[in-house]
CHARMM internal coordinates of N, CA and C (Angstrom, degrees):
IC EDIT
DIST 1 N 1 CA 1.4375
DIST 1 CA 1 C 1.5144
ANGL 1 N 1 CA 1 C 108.61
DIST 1 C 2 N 1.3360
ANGL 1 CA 1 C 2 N 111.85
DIHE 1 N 1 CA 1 C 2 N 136.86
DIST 2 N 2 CA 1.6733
ANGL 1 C 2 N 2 CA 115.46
DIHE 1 CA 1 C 2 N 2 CA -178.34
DIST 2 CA 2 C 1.6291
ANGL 2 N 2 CA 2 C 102.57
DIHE 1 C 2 N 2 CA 2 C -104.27
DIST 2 C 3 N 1.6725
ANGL 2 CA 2 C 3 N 101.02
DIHE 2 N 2 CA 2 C 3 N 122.23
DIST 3 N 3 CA 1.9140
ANGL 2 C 3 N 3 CA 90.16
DIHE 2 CA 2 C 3 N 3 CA 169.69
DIST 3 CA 3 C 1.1174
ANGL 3 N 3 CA 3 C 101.37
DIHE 2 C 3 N 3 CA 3 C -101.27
DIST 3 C 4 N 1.5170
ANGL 3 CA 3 C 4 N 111.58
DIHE 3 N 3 CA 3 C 4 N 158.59
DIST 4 N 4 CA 1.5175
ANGL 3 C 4 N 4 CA 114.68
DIHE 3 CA 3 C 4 N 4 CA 155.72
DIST 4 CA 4 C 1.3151
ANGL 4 N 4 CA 4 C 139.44
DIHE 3 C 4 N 4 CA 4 C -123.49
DIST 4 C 5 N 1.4263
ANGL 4 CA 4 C 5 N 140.43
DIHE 4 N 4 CA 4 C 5 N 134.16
DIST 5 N 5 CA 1.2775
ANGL 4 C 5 N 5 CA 116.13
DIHE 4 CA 4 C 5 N 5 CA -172.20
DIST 5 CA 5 C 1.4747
ANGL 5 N 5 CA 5 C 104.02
DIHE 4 C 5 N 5 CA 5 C -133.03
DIST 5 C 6 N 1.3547
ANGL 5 CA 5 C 6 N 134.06
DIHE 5 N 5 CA 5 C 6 N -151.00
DIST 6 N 6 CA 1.4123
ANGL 5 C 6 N 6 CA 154.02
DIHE 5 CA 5 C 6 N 6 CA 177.50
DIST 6 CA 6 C 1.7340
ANGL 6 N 6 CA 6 C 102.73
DIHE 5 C 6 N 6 CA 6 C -84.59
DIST 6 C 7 N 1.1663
ANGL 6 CA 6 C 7 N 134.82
DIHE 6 N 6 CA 6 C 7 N -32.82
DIST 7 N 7 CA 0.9523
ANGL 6 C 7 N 7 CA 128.72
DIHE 6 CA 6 C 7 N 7 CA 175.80
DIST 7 CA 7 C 1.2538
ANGL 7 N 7 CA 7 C 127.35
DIHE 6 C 7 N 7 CA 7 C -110.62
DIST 7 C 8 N 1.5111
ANGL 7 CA 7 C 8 N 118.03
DIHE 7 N 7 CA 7 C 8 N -26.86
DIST 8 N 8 CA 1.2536
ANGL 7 C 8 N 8 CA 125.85
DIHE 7 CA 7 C 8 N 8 CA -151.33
DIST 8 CA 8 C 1.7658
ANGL 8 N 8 CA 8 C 112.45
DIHE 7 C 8 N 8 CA 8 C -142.94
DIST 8 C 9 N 0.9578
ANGL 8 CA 8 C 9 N 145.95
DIHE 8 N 8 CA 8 C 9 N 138.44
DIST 9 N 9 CA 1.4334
ANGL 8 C 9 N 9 CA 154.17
DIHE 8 CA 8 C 9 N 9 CA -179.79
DIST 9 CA 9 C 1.7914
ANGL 9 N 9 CA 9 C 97.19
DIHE 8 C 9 N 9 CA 9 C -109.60
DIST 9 C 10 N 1.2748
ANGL 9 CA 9 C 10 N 125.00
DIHE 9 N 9 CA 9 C 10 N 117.12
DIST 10 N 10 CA 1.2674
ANGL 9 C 10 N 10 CA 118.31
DIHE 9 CA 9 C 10 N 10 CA 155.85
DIST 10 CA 10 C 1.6116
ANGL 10 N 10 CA 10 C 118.83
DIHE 9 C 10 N 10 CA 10 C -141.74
DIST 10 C 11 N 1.2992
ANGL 10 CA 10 C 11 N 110.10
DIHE 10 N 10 CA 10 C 11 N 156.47
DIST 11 N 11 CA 1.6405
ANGL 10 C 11 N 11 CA 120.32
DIHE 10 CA 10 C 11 N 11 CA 178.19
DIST 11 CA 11 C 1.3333
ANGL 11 N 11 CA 11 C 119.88
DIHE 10 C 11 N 11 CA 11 C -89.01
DIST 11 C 12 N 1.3063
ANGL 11 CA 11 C 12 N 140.18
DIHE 11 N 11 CA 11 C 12 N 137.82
DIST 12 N 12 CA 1.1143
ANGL 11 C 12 N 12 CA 127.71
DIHE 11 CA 11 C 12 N 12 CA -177.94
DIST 12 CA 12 C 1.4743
ANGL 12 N 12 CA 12 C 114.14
DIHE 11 C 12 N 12 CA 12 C -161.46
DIST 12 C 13 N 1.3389
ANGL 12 CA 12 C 13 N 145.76
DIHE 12 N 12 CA 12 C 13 N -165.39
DIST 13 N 13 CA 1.6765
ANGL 12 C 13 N 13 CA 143.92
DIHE 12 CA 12 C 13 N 13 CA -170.78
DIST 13 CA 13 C 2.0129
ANGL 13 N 13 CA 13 C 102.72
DIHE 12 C 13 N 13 CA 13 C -135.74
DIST 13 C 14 N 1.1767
ANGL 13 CA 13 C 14 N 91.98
DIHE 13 N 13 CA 13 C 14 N 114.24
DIST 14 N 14 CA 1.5179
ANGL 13 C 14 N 14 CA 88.87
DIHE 13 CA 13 C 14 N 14 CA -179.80
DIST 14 CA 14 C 1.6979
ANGL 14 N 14 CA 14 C 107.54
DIHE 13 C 14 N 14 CA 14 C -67.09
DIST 14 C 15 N 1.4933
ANGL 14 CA 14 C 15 N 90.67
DIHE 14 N 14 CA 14 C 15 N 147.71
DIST 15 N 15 CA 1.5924
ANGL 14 C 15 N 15 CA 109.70
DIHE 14 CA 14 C 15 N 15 CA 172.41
DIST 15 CA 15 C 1.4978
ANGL 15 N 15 CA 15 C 121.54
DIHE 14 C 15 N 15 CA 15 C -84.08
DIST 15 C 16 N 0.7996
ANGL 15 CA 15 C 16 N 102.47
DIHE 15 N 15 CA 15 C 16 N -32.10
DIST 16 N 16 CA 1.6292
ANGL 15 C 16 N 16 CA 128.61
DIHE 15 CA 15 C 16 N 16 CA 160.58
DIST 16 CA 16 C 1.3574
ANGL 16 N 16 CA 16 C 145.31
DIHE 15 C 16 N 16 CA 16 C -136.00
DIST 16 C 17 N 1.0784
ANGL 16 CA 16 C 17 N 122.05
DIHE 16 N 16 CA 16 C 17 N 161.44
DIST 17 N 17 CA 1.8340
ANGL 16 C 17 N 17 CA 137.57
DIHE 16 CA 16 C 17 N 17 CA -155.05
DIST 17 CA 17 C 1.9924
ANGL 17 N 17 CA 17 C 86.22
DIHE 16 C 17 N 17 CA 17 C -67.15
DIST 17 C 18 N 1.2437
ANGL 17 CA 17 C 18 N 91.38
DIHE 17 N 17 CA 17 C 18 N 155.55
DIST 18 N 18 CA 1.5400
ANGL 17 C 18 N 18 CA 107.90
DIHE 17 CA 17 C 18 N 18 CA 167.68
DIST 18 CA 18 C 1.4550
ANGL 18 N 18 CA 18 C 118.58
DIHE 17 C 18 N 18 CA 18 C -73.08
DIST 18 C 19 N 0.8449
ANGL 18 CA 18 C 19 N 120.02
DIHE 18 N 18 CA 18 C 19 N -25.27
DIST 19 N 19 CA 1.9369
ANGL 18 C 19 N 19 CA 122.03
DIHE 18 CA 18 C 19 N 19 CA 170.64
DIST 19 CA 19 C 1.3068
ANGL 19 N 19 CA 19 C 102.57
DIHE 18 C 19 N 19 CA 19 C -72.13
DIST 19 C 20 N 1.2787
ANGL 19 CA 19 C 20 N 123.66
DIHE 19 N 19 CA 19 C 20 N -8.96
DIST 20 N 20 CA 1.9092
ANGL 19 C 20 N 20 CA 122.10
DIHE 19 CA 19 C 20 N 20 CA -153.59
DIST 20 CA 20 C 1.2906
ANGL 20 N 20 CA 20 C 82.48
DIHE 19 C 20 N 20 CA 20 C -99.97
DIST 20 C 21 N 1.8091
ANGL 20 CA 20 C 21 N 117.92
DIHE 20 N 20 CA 20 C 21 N -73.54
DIST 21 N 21 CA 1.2427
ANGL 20 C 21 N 21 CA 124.11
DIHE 20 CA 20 C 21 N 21 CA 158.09
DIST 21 CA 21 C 1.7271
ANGL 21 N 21 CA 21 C 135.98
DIHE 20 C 21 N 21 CA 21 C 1.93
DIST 21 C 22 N 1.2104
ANGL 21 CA 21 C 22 N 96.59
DIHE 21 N 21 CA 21 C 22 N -51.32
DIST 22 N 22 CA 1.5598
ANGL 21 C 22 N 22 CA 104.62
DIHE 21 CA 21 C 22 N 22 CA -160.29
DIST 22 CA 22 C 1.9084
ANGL 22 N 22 CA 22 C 80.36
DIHE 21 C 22 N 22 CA 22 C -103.06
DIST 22 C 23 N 0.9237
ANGL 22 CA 22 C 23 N 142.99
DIHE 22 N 22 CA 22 C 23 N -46.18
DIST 23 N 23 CA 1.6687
ANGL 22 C 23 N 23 CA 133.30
DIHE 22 CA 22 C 23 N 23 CA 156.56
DIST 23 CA 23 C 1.3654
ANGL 23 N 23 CA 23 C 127.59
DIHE 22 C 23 N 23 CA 23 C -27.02
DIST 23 C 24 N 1.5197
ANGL 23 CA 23 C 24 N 101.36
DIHE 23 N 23 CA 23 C 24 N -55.73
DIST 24 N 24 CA 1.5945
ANGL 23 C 24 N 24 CA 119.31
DIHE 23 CA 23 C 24 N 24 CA 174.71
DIST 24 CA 24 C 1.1909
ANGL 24 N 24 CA 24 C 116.10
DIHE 23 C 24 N 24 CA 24 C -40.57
DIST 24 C 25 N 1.6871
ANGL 24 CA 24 C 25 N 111.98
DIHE 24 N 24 CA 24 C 25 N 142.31
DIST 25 N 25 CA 1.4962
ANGL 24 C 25 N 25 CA 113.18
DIHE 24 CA 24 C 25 N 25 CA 158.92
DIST 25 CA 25 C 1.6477
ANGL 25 N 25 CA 25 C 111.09
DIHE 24 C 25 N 25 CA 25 C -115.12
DIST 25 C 26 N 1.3025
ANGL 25 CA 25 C 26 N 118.33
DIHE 25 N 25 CA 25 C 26 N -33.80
DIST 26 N 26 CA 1.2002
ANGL 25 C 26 N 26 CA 140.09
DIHE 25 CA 25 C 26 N 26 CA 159.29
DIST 26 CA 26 C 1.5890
ANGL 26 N 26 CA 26 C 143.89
DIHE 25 C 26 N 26 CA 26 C -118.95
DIST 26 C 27 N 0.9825
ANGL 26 CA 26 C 27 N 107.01
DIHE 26 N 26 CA 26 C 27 N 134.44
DIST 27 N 27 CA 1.8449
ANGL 26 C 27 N 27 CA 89.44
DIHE 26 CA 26 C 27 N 27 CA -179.06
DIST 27 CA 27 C 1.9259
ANGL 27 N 27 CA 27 C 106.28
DIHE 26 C 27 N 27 CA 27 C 157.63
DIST 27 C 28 N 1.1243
ANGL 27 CA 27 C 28 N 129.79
DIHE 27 N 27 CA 27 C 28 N -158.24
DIST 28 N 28 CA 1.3529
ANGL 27 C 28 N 28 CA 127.83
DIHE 27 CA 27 C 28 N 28 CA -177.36
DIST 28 CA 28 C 1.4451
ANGL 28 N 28 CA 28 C 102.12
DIHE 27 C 28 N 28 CA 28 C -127.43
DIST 28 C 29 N 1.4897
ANGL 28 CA 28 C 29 N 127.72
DIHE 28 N 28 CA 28 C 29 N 104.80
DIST 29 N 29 CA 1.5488
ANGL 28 C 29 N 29 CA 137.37
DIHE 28 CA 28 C 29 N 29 CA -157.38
DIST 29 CA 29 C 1.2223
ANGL 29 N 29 CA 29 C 108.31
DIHE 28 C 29 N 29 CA 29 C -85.91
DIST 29 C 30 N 2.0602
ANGL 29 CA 29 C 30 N 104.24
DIHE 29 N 29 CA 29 C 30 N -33.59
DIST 30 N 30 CA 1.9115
ANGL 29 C 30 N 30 CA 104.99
DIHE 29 CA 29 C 30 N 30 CA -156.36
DIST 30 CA 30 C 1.5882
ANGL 30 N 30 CA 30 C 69.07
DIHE 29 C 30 N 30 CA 30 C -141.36
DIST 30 C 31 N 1.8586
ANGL 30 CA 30 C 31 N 116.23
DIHE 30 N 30 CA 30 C 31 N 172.75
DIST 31 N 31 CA 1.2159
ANGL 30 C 31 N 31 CA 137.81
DIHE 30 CA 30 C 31 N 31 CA -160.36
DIST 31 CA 31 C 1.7913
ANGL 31 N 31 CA 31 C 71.48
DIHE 30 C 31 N 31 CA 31 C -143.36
DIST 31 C 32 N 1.4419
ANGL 31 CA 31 C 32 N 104.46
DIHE 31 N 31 CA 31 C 32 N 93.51
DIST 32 N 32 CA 1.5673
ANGL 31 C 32 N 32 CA 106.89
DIHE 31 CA 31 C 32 N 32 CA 160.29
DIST 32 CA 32 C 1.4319
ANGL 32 N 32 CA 32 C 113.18
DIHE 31 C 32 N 32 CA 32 C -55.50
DIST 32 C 33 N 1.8214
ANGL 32 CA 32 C 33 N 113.76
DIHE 32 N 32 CA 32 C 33 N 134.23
DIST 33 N 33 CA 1.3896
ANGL 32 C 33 N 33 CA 113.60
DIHE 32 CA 32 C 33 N 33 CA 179.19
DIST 33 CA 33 C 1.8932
ANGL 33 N 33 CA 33 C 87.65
DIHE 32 C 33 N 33 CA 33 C -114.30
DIST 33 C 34 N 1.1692
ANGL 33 CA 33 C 34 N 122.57
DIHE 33 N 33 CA 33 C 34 N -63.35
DIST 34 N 34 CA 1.2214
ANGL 33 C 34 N 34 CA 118.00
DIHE 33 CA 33 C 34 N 34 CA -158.48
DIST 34 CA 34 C 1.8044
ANGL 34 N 34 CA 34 C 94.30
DIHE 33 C 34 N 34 CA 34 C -129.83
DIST 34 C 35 N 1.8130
ANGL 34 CA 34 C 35 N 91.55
DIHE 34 N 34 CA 34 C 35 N 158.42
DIST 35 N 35 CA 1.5144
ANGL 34 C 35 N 35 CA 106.07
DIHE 34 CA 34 C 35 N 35 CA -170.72
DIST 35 CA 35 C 1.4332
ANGL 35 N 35 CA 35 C 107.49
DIHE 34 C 35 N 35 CA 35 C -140.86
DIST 35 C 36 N 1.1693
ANGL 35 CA 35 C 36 N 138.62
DIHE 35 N 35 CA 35 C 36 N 124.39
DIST 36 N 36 CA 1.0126
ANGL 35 C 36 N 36 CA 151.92
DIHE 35 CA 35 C 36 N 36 CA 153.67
DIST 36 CA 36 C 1.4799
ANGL 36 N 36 CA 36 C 132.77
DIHE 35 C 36 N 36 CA 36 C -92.90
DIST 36 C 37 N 1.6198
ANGL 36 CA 36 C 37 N 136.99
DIHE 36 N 36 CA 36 C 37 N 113.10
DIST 37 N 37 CA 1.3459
ANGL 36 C 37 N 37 CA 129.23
DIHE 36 CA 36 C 37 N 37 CA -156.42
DIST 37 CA 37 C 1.8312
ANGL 37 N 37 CA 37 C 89.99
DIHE 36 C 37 N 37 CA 37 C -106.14
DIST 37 C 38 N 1.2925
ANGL 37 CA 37 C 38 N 96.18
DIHE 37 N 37 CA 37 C 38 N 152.32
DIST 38 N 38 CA 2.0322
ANGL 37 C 38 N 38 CA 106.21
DIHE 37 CA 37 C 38 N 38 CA -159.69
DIST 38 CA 38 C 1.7477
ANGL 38 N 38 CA 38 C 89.74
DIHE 37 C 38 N 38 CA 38 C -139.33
DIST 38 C 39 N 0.9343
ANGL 38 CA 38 C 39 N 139.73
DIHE 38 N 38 CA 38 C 39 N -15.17
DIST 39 N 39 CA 1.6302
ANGL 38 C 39 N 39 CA 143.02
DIHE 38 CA 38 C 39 N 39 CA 176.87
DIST 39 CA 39 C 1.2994
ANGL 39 N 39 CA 39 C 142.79
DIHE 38 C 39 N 39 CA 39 C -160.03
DIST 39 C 40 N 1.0701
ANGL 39 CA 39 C 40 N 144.47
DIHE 39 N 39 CA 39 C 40 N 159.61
DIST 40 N 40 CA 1.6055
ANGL 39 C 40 N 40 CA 134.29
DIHE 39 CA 39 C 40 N 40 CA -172.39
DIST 40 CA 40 C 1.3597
ANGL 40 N 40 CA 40 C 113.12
DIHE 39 C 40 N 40 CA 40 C -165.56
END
COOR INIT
IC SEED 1 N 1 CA 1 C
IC BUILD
């Protein structure tokens, strides 16, 4: 799974299904493996 944000690009393994996801308000979605910073 690829996240993305304002600062940072990282790879990681979701913890849960995408319907769970889009339900969620809190919780741990992806198991960050790698991080890359792109701005500051």
């Amino acid at each position: 799974m690829l996240v993305e944000g304002p600062l940072a690009i990282a790879t990681g393994r979701a913890t849960m299904g995408a319907d769970e996801m889009l339900r969620s308000k809190r919780g741990v979605a992806v198991r960050v493996r790698k991080v890359k910073k792109v701005g500051e």
